[in-house]
C-alpha beads as a LAMMPS data file, in Angstrom:
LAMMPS data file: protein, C-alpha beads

163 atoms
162 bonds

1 atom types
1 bond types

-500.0 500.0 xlo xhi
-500.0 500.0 ylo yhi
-500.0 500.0 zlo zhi

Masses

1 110.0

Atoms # bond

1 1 1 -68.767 -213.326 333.687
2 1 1 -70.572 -211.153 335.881
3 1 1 -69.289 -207.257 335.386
4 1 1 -67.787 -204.726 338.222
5 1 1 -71.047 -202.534 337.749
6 1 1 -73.134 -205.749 338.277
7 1 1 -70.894 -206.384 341.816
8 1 1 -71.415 -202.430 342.580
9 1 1 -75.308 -202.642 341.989
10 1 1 -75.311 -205.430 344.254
11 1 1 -73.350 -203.456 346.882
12 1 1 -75.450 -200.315 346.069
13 1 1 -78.843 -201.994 346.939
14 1 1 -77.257 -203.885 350.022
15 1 1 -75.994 -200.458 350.891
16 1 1 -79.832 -198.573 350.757
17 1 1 -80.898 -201.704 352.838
18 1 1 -78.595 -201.170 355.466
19 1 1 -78.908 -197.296 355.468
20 1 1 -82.397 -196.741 354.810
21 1 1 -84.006 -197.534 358.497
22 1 1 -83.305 -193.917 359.401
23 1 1 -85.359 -192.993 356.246
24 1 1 -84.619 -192.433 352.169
25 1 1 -80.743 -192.677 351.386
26 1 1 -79.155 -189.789 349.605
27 1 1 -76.915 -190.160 346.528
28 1 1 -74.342 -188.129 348.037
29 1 1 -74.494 -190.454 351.003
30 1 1 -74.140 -193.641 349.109
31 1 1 -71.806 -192.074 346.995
32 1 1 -69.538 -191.288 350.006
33 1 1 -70.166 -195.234 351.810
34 1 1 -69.505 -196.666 348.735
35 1 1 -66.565 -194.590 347.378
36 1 1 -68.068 -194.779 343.698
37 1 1 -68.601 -191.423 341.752
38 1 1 -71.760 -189.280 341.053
39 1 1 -72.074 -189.845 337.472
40 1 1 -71.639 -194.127 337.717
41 1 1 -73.591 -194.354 340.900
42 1 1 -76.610 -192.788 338.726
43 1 1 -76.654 -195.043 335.872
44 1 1 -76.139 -197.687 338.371
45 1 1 -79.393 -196.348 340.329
46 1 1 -80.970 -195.496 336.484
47 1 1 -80.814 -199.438 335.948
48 1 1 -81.870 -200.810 339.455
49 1 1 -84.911 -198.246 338.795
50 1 1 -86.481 -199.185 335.850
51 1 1 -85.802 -202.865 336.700
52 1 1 -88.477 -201.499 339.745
53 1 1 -85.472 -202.842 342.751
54 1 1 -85.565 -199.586 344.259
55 1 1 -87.940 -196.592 344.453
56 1 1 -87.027 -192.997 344.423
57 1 1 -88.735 -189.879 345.719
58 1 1 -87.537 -186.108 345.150
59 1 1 -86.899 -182.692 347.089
60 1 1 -85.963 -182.439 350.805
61 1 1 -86.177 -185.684 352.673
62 1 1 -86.107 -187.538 349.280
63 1 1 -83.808 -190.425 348.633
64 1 1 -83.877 -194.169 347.405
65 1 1 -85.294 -197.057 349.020
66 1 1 -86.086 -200.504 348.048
67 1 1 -88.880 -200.759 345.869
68 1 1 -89.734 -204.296 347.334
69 1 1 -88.856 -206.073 350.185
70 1 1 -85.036 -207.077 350.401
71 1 1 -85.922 -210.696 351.269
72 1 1 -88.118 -211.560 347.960
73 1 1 -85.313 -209.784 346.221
74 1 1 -82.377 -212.227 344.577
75 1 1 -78.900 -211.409 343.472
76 1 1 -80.279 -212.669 340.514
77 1 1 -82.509 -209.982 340.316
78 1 1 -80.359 -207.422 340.526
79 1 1 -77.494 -208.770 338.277
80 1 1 -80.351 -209.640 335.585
81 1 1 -80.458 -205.881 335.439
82 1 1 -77.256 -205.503 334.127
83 1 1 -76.226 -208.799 332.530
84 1 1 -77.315 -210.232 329.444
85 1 1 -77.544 -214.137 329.030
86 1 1 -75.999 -216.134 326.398
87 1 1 -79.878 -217.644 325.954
88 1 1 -80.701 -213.640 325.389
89 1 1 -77.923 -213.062 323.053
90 1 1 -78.625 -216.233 320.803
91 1 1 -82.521 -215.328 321.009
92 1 1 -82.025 -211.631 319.673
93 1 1 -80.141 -213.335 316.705
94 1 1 -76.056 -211.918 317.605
95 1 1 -73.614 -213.841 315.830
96 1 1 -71.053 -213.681 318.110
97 1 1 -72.002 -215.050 320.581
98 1 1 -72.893 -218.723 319.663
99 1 1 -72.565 -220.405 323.054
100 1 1 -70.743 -224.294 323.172
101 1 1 -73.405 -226.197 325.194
102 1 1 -71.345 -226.648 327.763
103 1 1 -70.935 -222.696 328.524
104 1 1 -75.171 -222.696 328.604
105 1 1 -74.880 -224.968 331.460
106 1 1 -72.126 -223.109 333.523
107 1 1 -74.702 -219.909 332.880
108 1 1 -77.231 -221.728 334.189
109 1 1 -75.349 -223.134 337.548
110 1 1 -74.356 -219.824 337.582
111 1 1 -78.302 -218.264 337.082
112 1 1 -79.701 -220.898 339.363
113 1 1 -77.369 -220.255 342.198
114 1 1 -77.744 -216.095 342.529
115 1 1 -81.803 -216.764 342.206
116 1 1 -81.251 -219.248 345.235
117 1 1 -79.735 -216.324 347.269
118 1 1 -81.972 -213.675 348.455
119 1 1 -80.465 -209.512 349.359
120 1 1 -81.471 -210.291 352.914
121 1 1 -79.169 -213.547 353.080
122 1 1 -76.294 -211.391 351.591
123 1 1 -76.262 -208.653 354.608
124 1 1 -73.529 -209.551 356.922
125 1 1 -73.992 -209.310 360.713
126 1 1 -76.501 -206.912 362.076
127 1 1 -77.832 -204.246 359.480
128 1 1 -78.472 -200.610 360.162
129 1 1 -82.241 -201.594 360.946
130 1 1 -81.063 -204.000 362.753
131 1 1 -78.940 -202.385 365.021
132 1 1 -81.372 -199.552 365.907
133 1 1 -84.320 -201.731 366.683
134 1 1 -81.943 -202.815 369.301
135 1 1 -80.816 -199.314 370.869
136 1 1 -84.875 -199.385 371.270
137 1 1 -85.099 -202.603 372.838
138 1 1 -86.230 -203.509 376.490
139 1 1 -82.651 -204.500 377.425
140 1 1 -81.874 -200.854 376.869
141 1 1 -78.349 -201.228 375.677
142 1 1 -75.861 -198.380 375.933
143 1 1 -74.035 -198.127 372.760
144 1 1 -70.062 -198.855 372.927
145 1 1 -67.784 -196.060 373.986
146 1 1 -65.404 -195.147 371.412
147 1 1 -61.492 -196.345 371.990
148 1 1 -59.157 -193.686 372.357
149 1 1 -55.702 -193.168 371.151
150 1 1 -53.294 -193.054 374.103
151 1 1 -51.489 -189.665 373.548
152 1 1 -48.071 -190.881 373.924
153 1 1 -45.189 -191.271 371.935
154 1 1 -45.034 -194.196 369.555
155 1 1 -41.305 -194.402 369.114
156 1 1 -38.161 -193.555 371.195
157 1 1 -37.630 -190.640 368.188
158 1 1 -40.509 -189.188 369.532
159 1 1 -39.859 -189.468 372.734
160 1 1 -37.501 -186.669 372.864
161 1 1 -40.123 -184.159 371.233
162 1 1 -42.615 -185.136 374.359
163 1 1 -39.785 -183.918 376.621

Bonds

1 1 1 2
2 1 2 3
3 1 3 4
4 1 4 5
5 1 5 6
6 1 6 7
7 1 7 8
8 1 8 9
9 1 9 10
10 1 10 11
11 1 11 12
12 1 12 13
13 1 13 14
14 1 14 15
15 1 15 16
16 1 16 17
17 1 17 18
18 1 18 19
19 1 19 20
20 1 20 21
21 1 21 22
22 1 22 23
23 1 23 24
24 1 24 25
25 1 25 26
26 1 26 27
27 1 27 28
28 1 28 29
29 1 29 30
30 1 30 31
31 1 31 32
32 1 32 33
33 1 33 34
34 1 34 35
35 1 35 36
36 1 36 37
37 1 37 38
38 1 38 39
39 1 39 40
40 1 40 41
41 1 41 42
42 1 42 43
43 1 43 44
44 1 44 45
45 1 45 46
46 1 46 47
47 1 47 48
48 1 48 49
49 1 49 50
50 1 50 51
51 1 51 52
52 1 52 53
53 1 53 54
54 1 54 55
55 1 55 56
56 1 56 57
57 1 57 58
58 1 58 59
59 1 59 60
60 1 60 61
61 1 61 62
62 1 62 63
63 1 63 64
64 1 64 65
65 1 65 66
66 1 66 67
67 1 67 68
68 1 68 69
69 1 69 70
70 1 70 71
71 1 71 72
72 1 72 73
73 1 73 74
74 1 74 75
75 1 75 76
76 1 76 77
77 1 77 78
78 1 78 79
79 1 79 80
80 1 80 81
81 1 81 82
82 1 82 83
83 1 83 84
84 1 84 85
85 1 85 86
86 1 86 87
87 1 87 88
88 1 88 89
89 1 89 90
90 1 90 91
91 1 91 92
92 1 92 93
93 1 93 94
94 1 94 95
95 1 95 96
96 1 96 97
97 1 97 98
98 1 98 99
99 1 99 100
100 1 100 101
101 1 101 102
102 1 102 103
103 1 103 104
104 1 104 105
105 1 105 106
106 1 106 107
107 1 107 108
108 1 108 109
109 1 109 110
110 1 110 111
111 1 111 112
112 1 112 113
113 1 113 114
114 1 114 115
115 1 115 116
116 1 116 117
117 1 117 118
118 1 118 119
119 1 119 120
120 1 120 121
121 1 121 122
122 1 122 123
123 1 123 124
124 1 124 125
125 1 125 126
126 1 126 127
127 1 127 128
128 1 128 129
129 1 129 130
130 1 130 131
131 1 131 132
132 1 132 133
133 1 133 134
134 1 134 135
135 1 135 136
136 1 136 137
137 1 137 138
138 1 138 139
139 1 139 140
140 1 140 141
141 1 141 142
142 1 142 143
143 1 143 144
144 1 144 145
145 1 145 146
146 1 146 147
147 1 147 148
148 1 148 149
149 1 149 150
150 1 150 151
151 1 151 152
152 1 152 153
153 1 153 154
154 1 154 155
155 1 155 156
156 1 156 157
157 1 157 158
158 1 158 159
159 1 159 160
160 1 160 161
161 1 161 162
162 1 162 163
């Protein structure tokens, strides 16, 4: 079963990839986008770090990026950095976890099909990067004004108090 830090890392790195175009993404900012605390969102980072997924760089106008590009990247990739396998398990000798044969081959569907999907096919719709290269496009595109809230009463209770 794949873990809720596994599904977070996932959303972490899909997170830098849509954020980073304007340059390294902050902690606090990811942090903030992904509503996950300080303390998890490191050991999260920690992991996708060493497993060399993203890069890091210190001091002012420091930040993470993706250590590789995001389309030779697979989920697989990513959730191999937090998950062990039932092959790995049985290989470092743990008694517990003697798999029935037919669990090794629901791992593997499962293996197979997150290699088969790469971070870029996982972004939905237009990315960050995406959407700036097109604000500096030769269509020159003027970005969507922002709807605004009628100020008027939304019930006849209120009405009275906009007398």
């Amino acid at each position: 079963m794949i873990s809720k830090k596994t599904i977070s890392a996932v959303e972490v790195c899909l997170a830098i990839v849509d954020m980073q175009h304007a340059g390294p993404v902050t902690g606090a900012a990811l942090s903030d986008r992904l509503k996950l605390s300080i303390s998890h969102l490191e050991s999260i980072l920690k992991a996708l770090k060493q497993a060399r997924l993203i890069a890091s760089a210190r001091g002012p106008g420091g930040g993470y990026t993706m250590g590789q590009d995001h389309g030779r990247i697979s989920l697989w990739d990513i959730a191999s950095a937090f998950e062990t396998t039932l092959q790995d398990a049985e290989k470092m000798g743990d008694p517990a976890t003697v798999a029935a044969p037919y669990e090794l081959g629901l791992e593997n569907v499962v293996v197979d099909y997150l290699r088969g999907i790469a971070l870029s096919d996982a972004t939905n719709g237009i990315t960050g990067e995406a959407s700036a290269q097109l604000a500096n496009s030769a269509f020159k595109l003027k970005p969507l004004k922002t709807p605004q809230r009628p100020k008027v009463p939304n019930s006849v209770f209120q009405l009275h108090m906009a007398l």
